[in-house]
DOLO-103951 format. One record per residue (C-alpha): residue in one letter; x, y, z. Coordinates in nm, 3 decimals. Layout:
BEGIN
<atom><rest>A</rest><xx>X</xx><yy>Y</yy><zz>Z</zz></atom>
...
This chain:
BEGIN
<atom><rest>X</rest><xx>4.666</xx><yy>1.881</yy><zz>2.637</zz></atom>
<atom><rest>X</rest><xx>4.924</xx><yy>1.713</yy><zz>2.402</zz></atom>
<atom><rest>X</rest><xx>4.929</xx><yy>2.036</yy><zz>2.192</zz></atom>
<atom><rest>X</rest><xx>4.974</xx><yy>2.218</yy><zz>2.480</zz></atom>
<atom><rest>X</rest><xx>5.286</xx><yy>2.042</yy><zz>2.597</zz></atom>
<atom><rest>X</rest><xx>5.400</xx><yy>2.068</yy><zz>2.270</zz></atom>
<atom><rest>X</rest><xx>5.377</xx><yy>2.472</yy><zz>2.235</zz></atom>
<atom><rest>X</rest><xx>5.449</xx><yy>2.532</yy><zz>2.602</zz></atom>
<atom><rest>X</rest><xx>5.632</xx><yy>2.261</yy><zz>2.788</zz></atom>
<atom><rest>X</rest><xx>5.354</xx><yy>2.177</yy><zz>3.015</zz></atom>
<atom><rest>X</rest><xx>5.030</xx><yy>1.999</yy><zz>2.992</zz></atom>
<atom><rest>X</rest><xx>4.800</xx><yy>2.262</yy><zz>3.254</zz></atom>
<atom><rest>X</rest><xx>4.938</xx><yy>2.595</yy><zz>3.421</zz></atom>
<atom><rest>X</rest><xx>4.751</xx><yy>2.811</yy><zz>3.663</zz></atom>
<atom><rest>X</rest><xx>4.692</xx><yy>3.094</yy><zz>3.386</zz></atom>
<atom><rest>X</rest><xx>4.388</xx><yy>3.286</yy><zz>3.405</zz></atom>
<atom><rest>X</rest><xx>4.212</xx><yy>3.177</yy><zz>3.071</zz></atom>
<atom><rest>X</rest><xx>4.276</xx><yy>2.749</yy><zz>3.215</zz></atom>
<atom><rest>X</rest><xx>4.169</xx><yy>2.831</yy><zz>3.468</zz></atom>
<atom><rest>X</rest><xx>3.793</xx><yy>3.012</yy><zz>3.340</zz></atom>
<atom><rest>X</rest><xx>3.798</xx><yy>2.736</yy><zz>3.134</zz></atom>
<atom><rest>X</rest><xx>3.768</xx><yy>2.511</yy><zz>3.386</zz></atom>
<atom><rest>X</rest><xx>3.483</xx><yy>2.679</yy><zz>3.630</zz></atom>
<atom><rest>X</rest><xx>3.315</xx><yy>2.768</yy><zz>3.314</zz></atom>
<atom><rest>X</rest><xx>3.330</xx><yy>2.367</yy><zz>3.254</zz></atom>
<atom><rest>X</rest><xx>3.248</xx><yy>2.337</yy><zz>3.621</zz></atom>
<atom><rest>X</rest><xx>2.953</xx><yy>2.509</yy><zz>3.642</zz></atom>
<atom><rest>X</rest><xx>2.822</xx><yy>2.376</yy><zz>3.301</zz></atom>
<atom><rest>X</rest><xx>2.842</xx><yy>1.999</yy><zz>3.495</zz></atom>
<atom><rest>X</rest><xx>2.689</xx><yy>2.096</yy><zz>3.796</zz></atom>
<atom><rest>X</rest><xx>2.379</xx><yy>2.290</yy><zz>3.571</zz></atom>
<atom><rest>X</rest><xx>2.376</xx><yy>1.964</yy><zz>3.406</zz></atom>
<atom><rest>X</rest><xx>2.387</xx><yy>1.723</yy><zz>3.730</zz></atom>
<atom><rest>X</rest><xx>2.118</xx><yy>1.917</yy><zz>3.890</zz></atom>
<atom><rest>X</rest><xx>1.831</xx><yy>1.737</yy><zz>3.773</zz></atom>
<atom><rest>X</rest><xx>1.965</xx><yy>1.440</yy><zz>3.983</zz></atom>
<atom><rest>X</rest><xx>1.965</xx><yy>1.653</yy><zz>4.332</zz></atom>
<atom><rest>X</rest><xx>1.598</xx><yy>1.628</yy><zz>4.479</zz></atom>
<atom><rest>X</rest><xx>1.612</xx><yy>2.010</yy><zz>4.580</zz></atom>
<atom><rest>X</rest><xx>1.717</xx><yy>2.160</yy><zz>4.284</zz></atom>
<atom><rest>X</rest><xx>1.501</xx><yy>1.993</yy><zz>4.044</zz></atom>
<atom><rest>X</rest><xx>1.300</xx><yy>2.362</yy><zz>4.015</zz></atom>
<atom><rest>X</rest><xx>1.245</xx><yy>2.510</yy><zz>3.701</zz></atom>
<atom><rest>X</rest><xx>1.352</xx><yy>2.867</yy><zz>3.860</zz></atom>
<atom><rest>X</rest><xx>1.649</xx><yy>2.724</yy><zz>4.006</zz></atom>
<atom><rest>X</rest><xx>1.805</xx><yy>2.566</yy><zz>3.679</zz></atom>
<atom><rest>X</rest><xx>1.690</xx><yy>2.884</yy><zz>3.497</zz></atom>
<atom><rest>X</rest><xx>1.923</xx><yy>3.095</yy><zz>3.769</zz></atom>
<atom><rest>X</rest><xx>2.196</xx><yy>2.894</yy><zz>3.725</zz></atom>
<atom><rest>X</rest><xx>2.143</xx><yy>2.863</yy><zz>3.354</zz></atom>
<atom><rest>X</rest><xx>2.194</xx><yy>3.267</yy><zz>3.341</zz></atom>
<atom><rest>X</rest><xx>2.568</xx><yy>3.188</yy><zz>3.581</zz></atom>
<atom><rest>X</rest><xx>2.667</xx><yy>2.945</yy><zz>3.326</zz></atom>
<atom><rest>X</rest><xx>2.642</xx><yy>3.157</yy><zz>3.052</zz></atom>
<atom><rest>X</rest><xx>2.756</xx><yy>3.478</yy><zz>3.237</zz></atom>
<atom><rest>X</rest><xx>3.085</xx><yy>3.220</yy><zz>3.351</zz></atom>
<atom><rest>X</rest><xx>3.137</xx><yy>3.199</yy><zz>2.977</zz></atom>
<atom><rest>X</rest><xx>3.148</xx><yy>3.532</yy><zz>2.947</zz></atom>
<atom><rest>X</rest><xx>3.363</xx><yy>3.604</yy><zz>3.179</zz></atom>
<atom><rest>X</rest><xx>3.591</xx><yy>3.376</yy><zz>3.034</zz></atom>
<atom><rest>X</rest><xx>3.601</xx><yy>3.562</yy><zz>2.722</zz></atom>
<atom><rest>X</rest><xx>3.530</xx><yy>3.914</yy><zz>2.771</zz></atom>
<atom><rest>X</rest><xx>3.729</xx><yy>3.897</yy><zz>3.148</zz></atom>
<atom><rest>X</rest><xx>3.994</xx><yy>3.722</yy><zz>3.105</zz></atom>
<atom><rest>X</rest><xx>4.109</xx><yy>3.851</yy><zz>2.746</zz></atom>
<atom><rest>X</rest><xx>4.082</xx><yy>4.234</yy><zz>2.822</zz></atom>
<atom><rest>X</rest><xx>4.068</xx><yy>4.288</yy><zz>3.196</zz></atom>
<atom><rest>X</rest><xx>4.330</xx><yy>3.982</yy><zz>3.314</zz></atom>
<atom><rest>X</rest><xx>4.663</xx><yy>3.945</yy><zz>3.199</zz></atom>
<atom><rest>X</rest><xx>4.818</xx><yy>3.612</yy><zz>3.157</zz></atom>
<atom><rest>X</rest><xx>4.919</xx><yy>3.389</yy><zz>2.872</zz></atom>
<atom><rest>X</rest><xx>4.643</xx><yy>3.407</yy><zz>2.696</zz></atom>
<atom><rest>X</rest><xx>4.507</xx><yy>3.755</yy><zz>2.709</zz></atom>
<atom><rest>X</rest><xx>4.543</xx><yy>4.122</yy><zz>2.525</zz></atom>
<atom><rest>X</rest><xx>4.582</xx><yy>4.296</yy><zz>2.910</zz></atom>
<atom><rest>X</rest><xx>4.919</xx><yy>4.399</yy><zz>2.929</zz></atom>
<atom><rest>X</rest><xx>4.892</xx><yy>4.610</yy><zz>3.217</zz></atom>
<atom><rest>X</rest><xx>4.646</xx><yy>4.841</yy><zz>3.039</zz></atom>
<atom><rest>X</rest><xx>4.385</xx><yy>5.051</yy><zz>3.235</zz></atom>
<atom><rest>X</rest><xx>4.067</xx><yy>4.880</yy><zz>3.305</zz></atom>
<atom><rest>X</rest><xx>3.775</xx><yy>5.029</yy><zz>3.141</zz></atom>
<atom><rest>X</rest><xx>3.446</xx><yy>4.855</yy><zz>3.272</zz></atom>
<atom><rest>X</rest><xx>3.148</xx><yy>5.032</yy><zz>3.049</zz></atom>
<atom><rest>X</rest><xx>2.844</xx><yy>5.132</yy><zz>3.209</zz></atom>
<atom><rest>X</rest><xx>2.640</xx><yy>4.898</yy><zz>3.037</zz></atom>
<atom><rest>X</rest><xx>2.753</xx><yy>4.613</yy><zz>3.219</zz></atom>
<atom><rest>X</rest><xx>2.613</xx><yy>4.728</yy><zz>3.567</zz></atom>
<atom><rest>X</rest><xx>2.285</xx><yy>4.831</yy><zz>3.357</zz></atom>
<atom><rest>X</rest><xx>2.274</xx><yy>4.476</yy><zz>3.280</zz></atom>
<atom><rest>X</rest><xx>2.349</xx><yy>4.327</yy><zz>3.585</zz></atom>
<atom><rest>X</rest><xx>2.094</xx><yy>4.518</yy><zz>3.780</zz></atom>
<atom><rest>X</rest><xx>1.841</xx><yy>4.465</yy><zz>3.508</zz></atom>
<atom><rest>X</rest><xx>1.872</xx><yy>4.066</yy><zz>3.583</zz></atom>
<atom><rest>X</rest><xx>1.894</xx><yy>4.092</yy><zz>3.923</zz></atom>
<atom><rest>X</rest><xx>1.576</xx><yy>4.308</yy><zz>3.930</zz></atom>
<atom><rest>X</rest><xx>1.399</xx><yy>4.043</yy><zz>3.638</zz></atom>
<atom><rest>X</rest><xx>1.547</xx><yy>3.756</yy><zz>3.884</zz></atom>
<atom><rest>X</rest><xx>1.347</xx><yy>3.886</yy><zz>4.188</zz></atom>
<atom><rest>X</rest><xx>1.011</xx><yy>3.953</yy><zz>3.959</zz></atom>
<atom><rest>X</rest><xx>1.037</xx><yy>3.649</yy><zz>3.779</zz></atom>
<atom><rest>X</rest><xx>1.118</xx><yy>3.453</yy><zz>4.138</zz></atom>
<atom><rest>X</rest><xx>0.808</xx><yy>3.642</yy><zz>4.286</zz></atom>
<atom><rest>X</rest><xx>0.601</xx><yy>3.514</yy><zz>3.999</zz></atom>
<atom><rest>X</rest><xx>0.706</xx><yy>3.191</yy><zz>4.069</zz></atom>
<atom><rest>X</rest><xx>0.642</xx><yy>3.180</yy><zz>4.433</zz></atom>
<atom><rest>X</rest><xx>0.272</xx><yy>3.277</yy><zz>4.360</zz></atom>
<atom><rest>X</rest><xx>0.183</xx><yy>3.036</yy><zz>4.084</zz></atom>
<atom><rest>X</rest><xx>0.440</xx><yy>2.762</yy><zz>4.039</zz></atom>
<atom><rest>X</rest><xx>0.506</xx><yy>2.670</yy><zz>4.406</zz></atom>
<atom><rest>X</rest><xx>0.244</xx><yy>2.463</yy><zz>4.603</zz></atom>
């Protein structure tokens, strides 16, 4: 913070890379602090949220640096190319999600 008020003039703006920093923070807490809330002590439910944490991270860095623009990114108004491979890969864990959350439902849950 105290470099940042050096170097800018401010200690926290709204720009897009603070601000993933934060939720990324955010969600990393509440993964962490869910072992203390009785219903979502589950193994499949900190493993979900385990796979937004990280995908919050990456969103800070791959989102934020190419597809936002802001203080702290290489977007300058350029045209956003989203590659194929990232819906592959979001519909490949969605589909494990839902196997791996049947799986569970037969054998883990009582």
């Amino acid at each position: 913070g105290m470099w940042a008020n050096e170097s800018w003039g401010r200690y926290w703006g709204w720009d897009p890379k603070e601000t993933w920093a934060l939720i990324s923070i955010m969600v990393y807490a509440f993964v962490l602090h869910m072992r203390l809330i009785p219903g979502l002590r589950g193994r499949f439910t900190f493993n979900l949220w385990s796979i937004i944490a990280y995908a919050s991270i990456m969103m800070t860095y791959f989102g934020v640096n190419f597809y936002l623009s802001g203080l702290h990114s290489y977007a300058s108004g350029d045209k956003v190319i989203t590659p194929t491979s990232v819906f592959y890969s979001i519909g490949f864990v969605a589909i494990l999600g839902s196997f791996s959350y049947i799986k569970y439902k037969k054998y883990y849950k009582k």
